[in-house]
C-alpha positions in Angstrom: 6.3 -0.9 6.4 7.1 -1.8 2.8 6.5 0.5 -0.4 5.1 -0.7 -3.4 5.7 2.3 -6.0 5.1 0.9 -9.6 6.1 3.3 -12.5 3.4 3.7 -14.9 6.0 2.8 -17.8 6.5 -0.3 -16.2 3.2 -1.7 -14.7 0.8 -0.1 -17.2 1.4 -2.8 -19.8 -1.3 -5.0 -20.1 0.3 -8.4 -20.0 1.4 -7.4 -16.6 -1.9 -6.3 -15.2 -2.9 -9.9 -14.0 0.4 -10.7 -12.6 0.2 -7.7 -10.4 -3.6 -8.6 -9.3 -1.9 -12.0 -8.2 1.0 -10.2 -6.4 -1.6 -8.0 -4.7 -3.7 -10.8 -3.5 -1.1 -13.1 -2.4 0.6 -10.6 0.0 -3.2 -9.2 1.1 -3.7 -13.1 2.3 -0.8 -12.5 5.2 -2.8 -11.8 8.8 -1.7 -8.5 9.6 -1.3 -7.4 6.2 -2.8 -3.8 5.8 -3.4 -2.3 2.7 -3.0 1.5 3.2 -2.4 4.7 0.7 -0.1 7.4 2.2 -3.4 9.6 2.7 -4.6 7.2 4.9 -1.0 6.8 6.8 -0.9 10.6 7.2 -4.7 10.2 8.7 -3.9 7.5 10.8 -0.8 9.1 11.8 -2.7 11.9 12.9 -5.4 10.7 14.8 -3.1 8.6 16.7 -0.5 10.7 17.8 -2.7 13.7 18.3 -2.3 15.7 21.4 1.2 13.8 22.1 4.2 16.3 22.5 6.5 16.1 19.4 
């Protein structure tokens, strides 16, 4: 699993915006590549493990 935290300071400037959209894509083109918030981790997480002993 790999993080991608971008600090508003940072990312929000808007020469940047396309070179993130081509970042983005690039790495989205990679079989097995899922693109996942940390909502949907803690969802998946749960329904996957549910039941199973801690």
């Amino acid at each position: 699993m790999t993080s991608l935290v971008l600090h508003p300071f940072v990312i929000n400037q808007p020469f940047r915006h396309k070179y993130l959209d081509q970042a983005l894509e690039h790495i989205a083109q990679h079989p097995g590549v899922w693109l996942i918030t940390s909502d949907e981790i803690t969802e998946h997480y749960a329904r996957t493990t549910a039941g199973q002993p801690a």
